[in-house]
DODRENSE-561917 format. One line per field, with one value per residue (C-alpha): residue number from 0; residue in one letter; chain; x, y, z. Coordinates in Angstrom, 1 decimal. Layout:
<vexlos>
n <- [NUM, ...]
res <- [A, ...]
chain <- [A, ...]
u <- [X, ...]
v <- [Y, ...]
w <- [Z, ...]
</vexlos>
This chain:
<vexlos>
n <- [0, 1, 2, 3, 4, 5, 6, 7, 8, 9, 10, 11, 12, 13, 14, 15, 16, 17, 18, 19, 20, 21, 22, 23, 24, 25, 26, 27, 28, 29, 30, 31, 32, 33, 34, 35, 36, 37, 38, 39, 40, 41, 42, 43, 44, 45, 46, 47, 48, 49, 50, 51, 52, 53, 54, 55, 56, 57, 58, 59, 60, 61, 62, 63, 64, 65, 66, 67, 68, 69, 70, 71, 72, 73, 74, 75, 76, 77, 78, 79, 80, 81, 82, 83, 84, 85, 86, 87, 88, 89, 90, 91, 92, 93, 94, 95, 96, 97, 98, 99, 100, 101, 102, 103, 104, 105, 106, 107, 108, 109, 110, 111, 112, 113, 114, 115, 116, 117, 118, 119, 120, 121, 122, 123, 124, 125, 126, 127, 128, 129, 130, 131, 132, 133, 134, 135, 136, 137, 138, 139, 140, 141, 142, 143, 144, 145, 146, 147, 148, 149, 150, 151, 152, 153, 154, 155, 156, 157, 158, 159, 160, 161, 162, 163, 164, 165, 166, 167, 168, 169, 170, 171, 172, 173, 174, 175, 176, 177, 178, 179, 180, 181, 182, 183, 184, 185, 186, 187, 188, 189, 190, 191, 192, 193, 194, 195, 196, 197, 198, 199, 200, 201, 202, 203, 204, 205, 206, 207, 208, 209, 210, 211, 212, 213, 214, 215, 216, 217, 218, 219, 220, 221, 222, 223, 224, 225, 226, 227, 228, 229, 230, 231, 232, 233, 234, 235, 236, 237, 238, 239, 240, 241, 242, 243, 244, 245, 246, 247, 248, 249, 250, 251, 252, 253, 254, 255, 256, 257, 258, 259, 260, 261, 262, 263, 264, 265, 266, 267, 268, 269, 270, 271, 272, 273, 274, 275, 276, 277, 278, 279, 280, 281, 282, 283, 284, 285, 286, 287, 288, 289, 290, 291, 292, 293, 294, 295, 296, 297, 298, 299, 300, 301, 302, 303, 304, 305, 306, 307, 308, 309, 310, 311, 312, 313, 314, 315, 316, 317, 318, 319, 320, 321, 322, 323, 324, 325, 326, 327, 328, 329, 330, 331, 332, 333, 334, 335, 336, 337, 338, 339, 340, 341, 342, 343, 344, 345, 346, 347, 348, 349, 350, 351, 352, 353, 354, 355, 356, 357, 358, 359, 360, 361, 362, 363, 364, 365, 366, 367, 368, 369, 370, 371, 372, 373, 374, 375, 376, 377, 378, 379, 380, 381, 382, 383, 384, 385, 386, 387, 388, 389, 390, 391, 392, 393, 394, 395, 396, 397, 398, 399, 400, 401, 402, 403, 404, 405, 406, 407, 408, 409, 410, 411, 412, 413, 414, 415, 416, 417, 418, 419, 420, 421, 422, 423, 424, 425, 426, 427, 428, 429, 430, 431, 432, 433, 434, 435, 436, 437, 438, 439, 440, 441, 442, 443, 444, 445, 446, 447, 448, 449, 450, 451, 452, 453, 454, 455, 456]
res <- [X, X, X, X, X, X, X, X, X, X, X, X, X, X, X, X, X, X, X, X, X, X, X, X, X, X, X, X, X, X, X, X, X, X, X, X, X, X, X, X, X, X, X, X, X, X, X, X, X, X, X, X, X, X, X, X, X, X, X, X, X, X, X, X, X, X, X, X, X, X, X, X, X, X, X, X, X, X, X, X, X, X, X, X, X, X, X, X, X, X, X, X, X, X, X, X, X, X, X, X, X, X, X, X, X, X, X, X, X, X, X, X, X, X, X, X, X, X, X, X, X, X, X, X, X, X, X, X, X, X, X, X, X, X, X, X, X, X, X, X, X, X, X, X, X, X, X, X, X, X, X, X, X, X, X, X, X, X, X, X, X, X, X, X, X, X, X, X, X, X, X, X, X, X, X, X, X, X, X, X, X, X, X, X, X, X, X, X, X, X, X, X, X, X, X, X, X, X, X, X, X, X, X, X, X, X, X, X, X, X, X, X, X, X, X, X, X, X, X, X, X, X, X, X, X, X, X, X, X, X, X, X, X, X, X, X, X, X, X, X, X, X, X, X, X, X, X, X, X, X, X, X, X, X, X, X, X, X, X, X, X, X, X, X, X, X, X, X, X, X, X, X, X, X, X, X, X, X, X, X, X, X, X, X, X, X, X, X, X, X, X, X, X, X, X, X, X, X, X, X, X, X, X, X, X, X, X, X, X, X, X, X, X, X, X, X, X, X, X, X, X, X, X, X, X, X, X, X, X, X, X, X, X, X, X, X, X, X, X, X, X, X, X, X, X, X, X, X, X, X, X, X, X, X, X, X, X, X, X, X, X, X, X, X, X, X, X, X, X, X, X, X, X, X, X, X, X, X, X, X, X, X, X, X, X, X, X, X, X, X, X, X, X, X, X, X, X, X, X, X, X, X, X, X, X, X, X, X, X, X, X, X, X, X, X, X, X, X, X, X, X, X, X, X, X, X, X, X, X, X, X, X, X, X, X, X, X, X, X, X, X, X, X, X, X, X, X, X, X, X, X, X, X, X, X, X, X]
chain <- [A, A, A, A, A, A, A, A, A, A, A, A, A, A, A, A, A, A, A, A, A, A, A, A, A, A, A, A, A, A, A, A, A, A, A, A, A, A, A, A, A, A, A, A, A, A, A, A, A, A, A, A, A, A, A, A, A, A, A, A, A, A, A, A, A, A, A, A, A, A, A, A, A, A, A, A, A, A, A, A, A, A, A, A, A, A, A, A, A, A, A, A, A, A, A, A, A, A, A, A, A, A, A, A, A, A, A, A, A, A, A, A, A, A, A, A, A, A, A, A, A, A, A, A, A, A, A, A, A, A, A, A, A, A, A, A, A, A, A, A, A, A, A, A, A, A, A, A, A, A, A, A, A, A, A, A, A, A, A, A, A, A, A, A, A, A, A, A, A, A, A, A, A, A, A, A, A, A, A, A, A, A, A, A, A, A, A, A, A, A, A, A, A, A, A, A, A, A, A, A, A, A, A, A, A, A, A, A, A, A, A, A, A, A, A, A, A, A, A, A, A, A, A, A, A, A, A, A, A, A, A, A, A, A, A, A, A, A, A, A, A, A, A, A, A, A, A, A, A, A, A, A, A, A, A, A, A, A, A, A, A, A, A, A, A, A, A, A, A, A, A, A, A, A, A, A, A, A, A, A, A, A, A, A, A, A, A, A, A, A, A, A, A, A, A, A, A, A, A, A, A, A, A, A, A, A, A, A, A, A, A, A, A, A, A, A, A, A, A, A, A, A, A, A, A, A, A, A, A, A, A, A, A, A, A, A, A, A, A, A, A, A, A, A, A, A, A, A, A, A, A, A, A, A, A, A, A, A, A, A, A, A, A, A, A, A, A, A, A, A, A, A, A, A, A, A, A, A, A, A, A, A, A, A, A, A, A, A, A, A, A, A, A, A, A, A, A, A, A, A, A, A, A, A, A, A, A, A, A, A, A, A, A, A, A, A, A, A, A, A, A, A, A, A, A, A, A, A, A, A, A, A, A, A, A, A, A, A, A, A, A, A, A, A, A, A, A, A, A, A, A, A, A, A, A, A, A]
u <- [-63.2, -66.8, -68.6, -69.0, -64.8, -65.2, -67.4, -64.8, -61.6, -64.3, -64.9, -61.4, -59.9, -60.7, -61.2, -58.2, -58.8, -60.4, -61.7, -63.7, -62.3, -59.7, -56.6, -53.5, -51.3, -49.6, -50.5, -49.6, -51.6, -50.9, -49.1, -49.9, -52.1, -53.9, -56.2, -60.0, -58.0, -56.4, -60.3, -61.1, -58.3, -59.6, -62.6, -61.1, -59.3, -62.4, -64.6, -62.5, -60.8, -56.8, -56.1, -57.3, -54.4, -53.9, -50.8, -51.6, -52.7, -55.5, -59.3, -60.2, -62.9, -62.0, -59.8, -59.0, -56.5, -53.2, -54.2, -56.6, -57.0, -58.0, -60.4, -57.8, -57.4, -54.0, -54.0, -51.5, -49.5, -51.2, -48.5, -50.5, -54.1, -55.5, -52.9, -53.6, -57.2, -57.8, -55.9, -58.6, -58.8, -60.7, -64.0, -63.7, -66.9, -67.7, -67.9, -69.3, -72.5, -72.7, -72.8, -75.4, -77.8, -77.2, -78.2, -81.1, -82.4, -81.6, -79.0, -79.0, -81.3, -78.4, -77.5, -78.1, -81.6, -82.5, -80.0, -79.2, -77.4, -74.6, -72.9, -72.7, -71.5, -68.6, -68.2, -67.9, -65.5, -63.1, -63.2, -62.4, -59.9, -58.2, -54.8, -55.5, -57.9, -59.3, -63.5, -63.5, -66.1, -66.1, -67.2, -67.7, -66.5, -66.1, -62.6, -59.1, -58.8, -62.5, -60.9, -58.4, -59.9, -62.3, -59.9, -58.5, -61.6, -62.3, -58.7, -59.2, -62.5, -61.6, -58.3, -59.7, -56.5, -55.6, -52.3, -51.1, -48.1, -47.6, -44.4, -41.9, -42.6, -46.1, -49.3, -52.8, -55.3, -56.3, -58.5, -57.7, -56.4, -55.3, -52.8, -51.8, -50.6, -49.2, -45.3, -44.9, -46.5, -45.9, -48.4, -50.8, -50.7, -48.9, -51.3, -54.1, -53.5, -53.7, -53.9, -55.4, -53.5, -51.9, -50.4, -47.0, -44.2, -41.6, -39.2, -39.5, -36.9, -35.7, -32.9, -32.1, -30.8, -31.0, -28.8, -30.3, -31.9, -35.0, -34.6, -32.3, -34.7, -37.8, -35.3, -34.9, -38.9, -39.8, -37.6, -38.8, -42.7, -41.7, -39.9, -41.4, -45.0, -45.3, -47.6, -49.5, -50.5, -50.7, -53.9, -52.6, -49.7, -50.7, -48.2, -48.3, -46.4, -45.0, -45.1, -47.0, -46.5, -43.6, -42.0, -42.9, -40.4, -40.1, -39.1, -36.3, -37.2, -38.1, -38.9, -42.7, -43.0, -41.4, -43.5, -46.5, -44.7, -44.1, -48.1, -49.7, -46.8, -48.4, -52.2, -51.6, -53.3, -51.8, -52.9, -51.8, -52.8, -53.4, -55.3, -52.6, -51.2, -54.0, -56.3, -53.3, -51.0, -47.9, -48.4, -50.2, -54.0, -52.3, -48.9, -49.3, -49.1, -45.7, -44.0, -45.6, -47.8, -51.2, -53.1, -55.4, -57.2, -56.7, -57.7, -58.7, -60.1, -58.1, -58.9, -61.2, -64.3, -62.6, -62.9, -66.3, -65.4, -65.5, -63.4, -63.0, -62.2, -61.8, -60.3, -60.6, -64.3, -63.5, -61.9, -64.6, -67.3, -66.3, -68.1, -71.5, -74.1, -74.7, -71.0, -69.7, -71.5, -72.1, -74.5, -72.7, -70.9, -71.4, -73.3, -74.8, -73.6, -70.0, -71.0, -71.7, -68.6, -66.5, -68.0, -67.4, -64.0, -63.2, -64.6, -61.8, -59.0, -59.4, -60.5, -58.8, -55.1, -54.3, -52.5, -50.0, -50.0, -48.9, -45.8, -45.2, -45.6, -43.3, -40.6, -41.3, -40.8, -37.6, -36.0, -36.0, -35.7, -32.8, -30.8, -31.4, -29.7, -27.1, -26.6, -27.4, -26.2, -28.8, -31.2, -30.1, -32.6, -35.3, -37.7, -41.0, -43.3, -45.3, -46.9, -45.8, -42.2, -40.6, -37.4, -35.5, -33.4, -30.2, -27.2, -24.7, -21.8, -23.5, -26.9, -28.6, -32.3, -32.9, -36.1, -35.3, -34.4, -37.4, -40.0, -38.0, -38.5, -41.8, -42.8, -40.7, -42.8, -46.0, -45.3, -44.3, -47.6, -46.5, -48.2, -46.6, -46.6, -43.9, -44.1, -41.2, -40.6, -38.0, -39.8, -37.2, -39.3, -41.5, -43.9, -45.4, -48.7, -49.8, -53.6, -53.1, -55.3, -52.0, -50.1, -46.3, -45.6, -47.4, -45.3, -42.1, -43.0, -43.9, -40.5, -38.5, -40.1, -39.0, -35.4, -35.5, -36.6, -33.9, -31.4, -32.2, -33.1]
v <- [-50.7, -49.6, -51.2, -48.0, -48.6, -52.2, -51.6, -49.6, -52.0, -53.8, -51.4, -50.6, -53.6, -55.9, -59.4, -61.5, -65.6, -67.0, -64.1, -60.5, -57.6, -56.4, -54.3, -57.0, -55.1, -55.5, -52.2, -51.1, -48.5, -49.4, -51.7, -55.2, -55.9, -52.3, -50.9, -52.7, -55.9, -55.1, -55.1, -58.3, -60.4, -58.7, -60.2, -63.5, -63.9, -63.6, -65.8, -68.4, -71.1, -70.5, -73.4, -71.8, -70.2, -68.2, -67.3, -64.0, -61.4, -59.4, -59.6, -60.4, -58.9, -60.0, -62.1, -62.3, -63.8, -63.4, -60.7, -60.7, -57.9, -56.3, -54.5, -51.4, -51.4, -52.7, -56.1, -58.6, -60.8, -64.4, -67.2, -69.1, -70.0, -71.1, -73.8, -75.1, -74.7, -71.8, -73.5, -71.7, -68.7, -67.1, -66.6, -68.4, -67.4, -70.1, -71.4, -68.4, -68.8, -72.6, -71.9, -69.5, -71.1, -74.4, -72.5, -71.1, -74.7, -76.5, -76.4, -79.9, -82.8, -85.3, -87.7, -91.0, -90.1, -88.1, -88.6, -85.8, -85.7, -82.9, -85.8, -88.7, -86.2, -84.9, -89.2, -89.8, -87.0, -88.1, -91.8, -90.1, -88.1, -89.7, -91.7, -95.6, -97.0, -99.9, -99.7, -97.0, -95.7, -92.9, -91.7, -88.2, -86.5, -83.0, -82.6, -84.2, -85.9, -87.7, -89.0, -90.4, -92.0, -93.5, -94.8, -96.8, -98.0, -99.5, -101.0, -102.6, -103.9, -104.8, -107.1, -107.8, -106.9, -104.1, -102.8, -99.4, -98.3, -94.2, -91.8, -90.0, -87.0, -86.9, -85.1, -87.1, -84.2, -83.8, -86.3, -89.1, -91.9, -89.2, -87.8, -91.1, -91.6, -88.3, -87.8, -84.7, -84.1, -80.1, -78.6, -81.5, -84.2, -83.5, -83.4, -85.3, -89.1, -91.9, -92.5, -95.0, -98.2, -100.6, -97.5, -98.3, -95.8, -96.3, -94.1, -91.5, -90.7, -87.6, -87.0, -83.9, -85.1, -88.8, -88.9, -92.4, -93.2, -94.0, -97.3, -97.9, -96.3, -97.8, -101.2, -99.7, -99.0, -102.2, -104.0, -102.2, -102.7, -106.3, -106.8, -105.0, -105.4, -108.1, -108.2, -110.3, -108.1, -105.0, -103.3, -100.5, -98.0, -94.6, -91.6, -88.0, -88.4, -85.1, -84.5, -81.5, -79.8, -82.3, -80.1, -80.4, -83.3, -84.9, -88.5, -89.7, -91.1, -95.1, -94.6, -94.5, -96.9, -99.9, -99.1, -99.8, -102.9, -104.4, -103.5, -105.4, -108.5, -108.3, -107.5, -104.2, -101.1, -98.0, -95.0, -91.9, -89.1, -85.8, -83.8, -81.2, -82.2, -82.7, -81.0, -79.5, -78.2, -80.1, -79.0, -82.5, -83.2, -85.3, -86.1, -89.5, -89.0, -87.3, -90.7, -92.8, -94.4, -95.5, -95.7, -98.5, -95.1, -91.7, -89.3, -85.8, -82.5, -78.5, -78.0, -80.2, -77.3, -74.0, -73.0, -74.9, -78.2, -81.3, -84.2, -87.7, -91.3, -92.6, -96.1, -99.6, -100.2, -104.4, -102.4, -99.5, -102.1, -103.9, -101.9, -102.7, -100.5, -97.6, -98.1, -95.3, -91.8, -88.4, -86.0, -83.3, -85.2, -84.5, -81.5, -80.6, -76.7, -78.1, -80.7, -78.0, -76.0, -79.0, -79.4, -76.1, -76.0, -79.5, -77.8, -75.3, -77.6, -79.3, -76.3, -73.4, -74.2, -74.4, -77.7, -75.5, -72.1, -74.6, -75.3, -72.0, -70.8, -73.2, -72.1, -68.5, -70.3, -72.1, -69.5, -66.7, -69.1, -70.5, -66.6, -66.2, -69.5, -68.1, -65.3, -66.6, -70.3, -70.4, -71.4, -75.1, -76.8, -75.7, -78.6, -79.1, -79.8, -77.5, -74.4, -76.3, -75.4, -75.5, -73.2, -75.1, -73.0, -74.5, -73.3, -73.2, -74.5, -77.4, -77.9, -78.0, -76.8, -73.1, -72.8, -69.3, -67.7, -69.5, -67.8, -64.4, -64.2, -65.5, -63.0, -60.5, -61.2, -61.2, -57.5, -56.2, -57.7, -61.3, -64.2, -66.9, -70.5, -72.4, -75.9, -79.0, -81.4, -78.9, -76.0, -74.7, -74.4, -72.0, -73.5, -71.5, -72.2, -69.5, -69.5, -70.8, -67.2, -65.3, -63.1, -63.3, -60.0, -60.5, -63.8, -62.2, -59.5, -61.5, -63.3, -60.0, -59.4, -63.2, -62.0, -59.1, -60.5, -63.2, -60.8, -58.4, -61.4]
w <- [-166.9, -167.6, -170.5, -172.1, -172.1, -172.7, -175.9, -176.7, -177.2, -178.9, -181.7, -182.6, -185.0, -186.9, -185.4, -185.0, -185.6, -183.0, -181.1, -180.0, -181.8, -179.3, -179.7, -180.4, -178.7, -175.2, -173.0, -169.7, -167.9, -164.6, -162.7, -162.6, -160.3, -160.9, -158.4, -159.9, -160.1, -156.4, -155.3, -156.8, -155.3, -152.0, -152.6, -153.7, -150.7, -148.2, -150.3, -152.7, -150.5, -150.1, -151.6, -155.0, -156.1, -159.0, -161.5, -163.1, -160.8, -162.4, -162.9, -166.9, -168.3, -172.4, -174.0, -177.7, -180.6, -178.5, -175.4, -172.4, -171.0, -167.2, -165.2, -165.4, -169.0, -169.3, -172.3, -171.3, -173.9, -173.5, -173.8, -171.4, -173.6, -169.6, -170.2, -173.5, -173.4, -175.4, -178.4, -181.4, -179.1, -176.2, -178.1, -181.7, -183.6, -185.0, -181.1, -180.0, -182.3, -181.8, -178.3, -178.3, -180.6, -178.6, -174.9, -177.1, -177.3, -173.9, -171.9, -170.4, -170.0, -169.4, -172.2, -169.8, -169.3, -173.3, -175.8, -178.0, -181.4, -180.6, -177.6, -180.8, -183.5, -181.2, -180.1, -183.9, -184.8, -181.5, -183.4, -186.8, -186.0, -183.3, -184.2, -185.7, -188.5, -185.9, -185.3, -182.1, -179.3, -176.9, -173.8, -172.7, -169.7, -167.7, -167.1, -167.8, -164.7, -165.4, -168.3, -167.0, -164.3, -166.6, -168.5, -165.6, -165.3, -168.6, -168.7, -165.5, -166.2, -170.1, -169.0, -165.4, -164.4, -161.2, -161.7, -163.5, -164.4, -164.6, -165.2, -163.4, -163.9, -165.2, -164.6, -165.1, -162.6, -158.7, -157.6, -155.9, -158.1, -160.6, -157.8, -157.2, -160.8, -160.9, -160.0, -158.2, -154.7, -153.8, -154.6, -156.2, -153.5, -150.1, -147.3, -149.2, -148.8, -148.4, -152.4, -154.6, -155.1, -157.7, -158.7, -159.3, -161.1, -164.2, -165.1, -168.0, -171.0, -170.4, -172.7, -171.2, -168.2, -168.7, -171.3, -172.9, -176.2, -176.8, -176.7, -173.8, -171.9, -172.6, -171.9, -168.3, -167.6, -169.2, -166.7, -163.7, -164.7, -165.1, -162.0, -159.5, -161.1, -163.4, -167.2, -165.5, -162.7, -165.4, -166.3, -168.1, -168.4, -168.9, -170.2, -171.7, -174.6, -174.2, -170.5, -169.5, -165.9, -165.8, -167.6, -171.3, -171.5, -175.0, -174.8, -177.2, -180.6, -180.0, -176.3, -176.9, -180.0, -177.3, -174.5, -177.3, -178.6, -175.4, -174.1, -177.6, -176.5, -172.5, -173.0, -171.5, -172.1, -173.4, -172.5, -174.0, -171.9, -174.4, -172.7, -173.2, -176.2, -178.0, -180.8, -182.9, -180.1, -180.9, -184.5, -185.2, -184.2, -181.6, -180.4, -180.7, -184.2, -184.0, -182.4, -184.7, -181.7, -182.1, -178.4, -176.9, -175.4, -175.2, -173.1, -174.2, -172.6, -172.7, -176.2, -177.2, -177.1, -177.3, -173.3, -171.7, -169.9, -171.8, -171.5, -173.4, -173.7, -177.5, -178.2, -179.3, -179.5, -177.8, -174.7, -174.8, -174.4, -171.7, -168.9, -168.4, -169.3, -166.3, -166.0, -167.6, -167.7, -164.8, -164.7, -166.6, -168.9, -172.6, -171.7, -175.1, -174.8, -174.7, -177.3, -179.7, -178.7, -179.3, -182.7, -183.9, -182.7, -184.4, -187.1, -186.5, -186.2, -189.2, -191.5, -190.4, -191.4, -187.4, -187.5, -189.7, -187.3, -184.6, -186.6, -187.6, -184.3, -182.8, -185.4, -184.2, -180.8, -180.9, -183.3, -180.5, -177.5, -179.1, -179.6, -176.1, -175.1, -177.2, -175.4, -171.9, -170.9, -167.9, -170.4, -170.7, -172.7, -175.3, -176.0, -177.8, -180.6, -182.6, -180.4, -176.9, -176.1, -173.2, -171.6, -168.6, -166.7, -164.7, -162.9, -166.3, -163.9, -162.6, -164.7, -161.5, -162.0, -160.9, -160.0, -157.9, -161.7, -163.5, -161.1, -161.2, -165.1, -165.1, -162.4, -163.9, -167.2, -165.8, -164.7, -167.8, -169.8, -170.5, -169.3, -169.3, -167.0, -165.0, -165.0, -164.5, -161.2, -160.2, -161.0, -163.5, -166.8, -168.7, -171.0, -174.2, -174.9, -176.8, -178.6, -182.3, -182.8, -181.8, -184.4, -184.9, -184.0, -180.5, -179.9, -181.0, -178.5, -175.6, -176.3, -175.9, -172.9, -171.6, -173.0, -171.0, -167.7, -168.0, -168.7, -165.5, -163.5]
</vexlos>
């Protein structure tokens, strides 16, 4: 697409929340990939190592309230949101402008060495906002998996303790003590060990296919952290509470309040993981919040600045203050062009009503997933909170996970306009994550499309 064509889509509708004025429509002028995006992926593939894989493919040129559309014109559907990071949209304005008047200034001098304000007003908003009235502190990062890490880091060094408890199932980022804690190896860990260690494994409610409550299954974790690790050995336990590429899995009511219970009773650590259910996703500002759990710490990243990486660590200001000072920090971390993001997109958050589109979304959600199921029994479980909702597809005779029909409707989708994700240790589930900027309509139509492709598939 030219930029005389580009300039173009840009002129013909009114802005959408949360993004350039684009067409809102799903359009198909070629097939998917079409020939300018065919040339790019050449390229990729001669200079972007293998290993770098990618879902969708096409080569973006603008994305916008609920589309993103290609080098060959055609605007895809965007259930996706570059998995959950895109929550306000792919160019909020109020972002936009606080980027560009940011860049205008400086674009780094790293906090360590000159302090700025933008890194402490996005520090202070993470300790308003974030679940808990107890005094807080943060620490700002570059990516999810920072976070995390650091986190271990402060709960080891805060209760002088080694140990860490993680989740079947769960998904914490790729480097090396972050693959350890995560569950599932193909494609995130096999061929890269040996891993970190004191990283020991509980299991995770799962109601669909665990069939326990809450409590009963927190009962069964408890006892294998406590037998085969021990309190006393315990740093920290660290869980999504809604599981991610796990397979959006949403524990049964009581399962995380226990875990928390039995933590304050051991002096361990609680870590809620949110960096993708966080900053209004789940239809609260974080899913912590939905279970009625307050966190020790909580890591934060996707959403937190409308697109440009920045990550967090926000909890008790007693366990934030244990590391010495020089302890905590990185070159890049708190960059003050993704501090002023973040601000605006806060901003966002908490003034633009999309803590409520979340929920109305999700309705919109598990109102057409759940005619589907209806009609098609493959579709064994519809799970979720807010705008993340999750489809897992099984064998209806034996409720084995399909993973073979999963990737042939999400493939299926992807080539009629519809992007959507697969996700889940079995590889049987589609996530929605669609931009909170998204329109009804658009979501409605991307979910005929996923009704289709299950249908022919």
């Amino acid at each position: 697409m030219s930029t005389t064509e580009s300039a173009t889509l840009h002129a013909t509708a009114p802005a959408p929340l949360g993004g350039p004025t684009l067409p809102q429509e799903r359009r198909m002028l070629t097939s998917i990939p079409g020939p300018r995006s065919q040339q790019l992926l050449a390229r990729k593939a001669e200079a972007v190592a293998a290993g770098v894989g990618h879902t969708v493919p096409i080569q973006a040129v603008a994305a916008g309230g609920g589309v993103v559309v290609d080098a060959d014109g055609n605007s895809l559907i965007d259930l996706g949101a570059g998995i959950a990071v895109t929550t306000v949209g792919n160019a909020h304005p109020e972002v936009v402008a606080a980027v560009q008047a940011q860049v205008a200034q400086f674009t780094h001098t790293c906090f360590m060495i000159s302090p700025y304000e933008s890194y402490v007003a996005v520090a202070e908003a993470l300790n308003r906002i974030t679940p808990g009235d107890h005094a807080k502190k943060s620490a700002l990062f570059n990516s999810g998996a920072e976070a995390v890490e650091n986190a271990v880091k402060i709960a080891r060094k805060y209760t002088r303790k080694q140990a860490v408890v993680a989740f079947d199932h769960g998904y914490h980022g790729r480097t090396n003590l972050t693959m350890a804690l995560t569950a599932k190896s193909m494609p995130y860990k096999s061929g890269f060990g040996p891993f970190a260690s004191e990283v020991y494994r509980a299991p995770m409610s799962y109601p669909f296919r665990d069939g326990l409550s809450g409590p009963d299954a927190a009962r069964k974790a408890i006892s294998i952290m406590e037998k085969q690790v021990g309190a006393d050995n315990l740093a920290a336990i660290i869980i999504e509470p809604i599981q991610g590429e796990g397979g959006f899995i949403v524990p049964a009511d009581g399962f995380l309040p226990a875990l928390v219970d039995w933590c304050r009773a051991n002096d361990v650590v609680f870590i809620a993981d949110e960096v993708q259910t966080g900053f209004a996703r789940t239809g609260a500002m974080f899913a912590s919040e939905r279970f009625g759990i307050v966190p020790d710490l909580i890591t934060t990243a996707k959403g937190i600045a409308g697109g440009l990486p920045l990550a967090a660590v926000t909890g008790r200001s007693e366990i934030m203050d244990a590391s010495h000072a020089g302890g905590l920090g990185g070159t890049y971390g708190g960059n003050p062009i993704a501090c002023a993001a973040a601000i605006a997109a806060i901003d966002a958050f908490e003034n633009d009503g999309l803590i409520e589109r979340a929920n109305e979304l999700g309705a919109v959600l598990i109102e057409r997933l759940a005619e589907i199921q209806a009609a098609d029994p493959r579709l064994g479980d519809i799970r979720g909170r807010g705008a993340m909702v999750a489809a897992e597809f099984v064998d209806p005779a034996t409720g084995e996970p399909d993973a073979g029909l999963t990737a042939a409707v999400a493939t299926a989708c992807i080539a009629q306009g519809v992007i959507v994700l697969t996700c889940g240790t079995y590889g049987n589930v589609i996530r929605f994550l669609p931009p909170l900027s998204i329109s009804d309509d658009l979501l409605r139509e991307g979910l005929d499309v996923v009704a289709a492709a299950l249908s022919a598939a």
